[in-house]
Residue frames relative to the residue before (quaternion, step in Angstrom):
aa qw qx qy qz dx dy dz
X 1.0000 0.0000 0.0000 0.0000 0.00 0.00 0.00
X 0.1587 0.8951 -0.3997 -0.1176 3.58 -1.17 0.12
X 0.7471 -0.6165 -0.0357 0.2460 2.91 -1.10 1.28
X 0.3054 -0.8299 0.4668 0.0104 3.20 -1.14 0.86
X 0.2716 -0.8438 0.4450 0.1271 3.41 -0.10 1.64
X 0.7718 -0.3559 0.2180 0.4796 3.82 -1.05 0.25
X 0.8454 0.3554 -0.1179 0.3809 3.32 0.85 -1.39
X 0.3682 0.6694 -0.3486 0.5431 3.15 1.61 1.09
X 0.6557 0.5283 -0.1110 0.5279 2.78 1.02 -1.73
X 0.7647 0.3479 -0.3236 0.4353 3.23 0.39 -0.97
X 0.5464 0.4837 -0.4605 0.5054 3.92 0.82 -0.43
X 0.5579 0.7258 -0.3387 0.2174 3.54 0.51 -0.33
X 0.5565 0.7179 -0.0252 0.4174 2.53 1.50 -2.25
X 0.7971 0.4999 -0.0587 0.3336 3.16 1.02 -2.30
X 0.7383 0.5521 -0.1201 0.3683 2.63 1.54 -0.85
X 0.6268 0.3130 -0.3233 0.6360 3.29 2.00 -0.14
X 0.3971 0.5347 -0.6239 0.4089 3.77 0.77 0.87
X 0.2620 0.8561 -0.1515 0.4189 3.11 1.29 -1.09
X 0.8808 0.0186 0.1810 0.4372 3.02 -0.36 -1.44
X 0.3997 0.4278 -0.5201 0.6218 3.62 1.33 0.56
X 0.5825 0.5285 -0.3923 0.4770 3.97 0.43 -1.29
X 0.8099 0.2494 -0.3415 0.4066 3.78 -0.06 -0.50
X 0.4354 0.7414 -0.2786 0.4279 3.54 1.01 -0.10
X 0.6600 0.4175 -0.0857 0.6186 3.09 1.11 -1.36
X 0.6093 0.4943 -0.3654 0.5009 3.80 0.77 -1.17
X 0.6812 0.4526 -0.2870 0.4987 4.00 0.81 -0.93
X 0.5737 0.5602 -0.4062 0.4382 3.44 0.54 -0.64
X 0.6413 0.5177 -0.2721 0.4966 3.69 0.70 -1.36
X 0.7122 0.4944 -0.2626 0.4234 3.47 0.35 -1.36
X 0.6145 0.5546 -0.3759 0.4166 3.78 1.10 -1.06
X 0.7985 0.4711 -0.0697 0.3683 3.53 1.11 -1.45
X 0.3916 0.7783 -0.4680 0.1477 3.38 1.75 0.46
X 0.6293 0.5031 -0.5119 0.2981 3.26 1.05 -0.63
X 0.6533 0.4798 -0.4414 0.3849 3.93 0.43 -1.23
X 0.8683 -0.0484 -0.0958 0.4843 3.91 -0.02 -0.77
X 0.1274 -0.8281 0.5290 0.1350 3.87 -0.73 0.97
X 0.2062 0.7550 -0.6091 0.1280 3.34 0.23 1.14
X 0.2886 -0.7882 0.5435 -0.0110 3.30 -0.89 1.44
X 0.5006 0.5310 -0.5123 0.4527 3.40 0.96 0.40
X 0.5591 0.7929 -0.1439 0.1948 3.53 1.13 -1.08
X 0.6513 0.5679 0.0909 0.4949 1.75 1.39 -2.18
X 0.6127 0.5463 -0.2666 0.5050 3.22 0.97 -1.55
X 0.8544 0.3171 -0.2141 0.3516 3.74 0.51 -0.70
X 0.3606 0.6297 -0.4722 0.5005 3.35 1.46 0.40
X 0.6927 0.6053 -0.1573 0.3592 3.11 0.45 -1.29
X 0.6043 0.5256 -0.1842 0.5698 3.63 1.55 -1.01
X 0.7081 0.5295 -0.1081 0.4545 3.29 0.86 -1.24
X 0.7166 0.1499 -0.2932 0.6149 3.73 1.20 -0.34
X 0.4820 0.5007 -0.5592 0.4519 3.59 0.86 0.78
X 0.6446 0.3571 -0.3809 0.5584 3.64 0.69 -0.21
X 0.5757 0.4188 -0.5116 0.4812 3.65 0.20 -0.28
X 0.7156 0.5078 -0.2898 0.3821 4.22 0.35 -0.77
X 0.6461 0.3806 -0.2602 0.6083 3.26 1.18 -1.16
X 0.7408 0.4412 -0.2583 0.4357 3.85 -0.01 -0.49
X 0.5068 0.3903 -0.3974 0.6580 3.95 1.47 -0.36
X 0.7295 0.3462 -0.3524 0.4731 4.30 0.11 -0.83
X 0.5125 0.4592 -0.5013 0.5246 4.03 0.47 -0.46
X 0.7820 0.4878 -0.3038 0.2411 4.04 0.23 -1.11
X 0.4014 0.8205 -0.1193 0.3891 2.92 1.99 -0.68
X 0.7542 0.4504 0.0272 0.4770 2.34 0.36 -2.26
X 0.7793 0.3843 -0.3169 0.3802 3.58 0.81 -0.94
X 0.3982 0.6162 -0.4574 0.5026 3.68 1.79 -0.10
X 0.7391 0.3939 -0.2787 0.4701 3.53 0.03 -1.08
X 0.5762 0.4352 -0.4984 0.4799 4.17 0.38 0.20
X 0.7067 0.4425 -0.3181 0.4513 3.51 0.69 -1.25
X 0.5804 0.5660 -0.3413 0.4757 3.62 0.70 -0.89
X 0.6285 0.4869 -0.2227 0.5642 3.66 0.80 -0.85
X 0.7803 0.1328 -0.2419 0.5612 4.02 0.37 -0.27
X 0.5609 0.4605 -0.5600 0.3996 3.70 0.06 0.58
């Protein structure tokens, strides 16, 4: 195994919220015919756009700091 520092770990983390968050978005999408509730929908959809935009902003801000130390 090898070693994993905080800010690894933590992309890690993000990355399988992430990926539960799109799961769920598919699930919804699989199931449009039985129940169409577009509000739902509408907010799944919000909810793994913040998880994506807030997991790449965290990223991004690891790799500046990593870059001036």
């Amino acid at each position: 195994m090898t070693h994993i520092d905080f800010s690894g770990l933590k992309q890690k983390v993000l990355a399988s919220i992430v990926a539960i968050s799109a799961v769920q978005v598919l699930k919804a999408f699989m199931n449009l015919d039985a129940t169409l509730n577009t509000e739902r929908l509408a907010w799944l959809v919000g909810i793994h756009v913040v998880f994506v935009v807030s997991t790449l902003l965290l990223a991004w801000s690891d790799r500046i700091s990593e870059h001036r130390s």
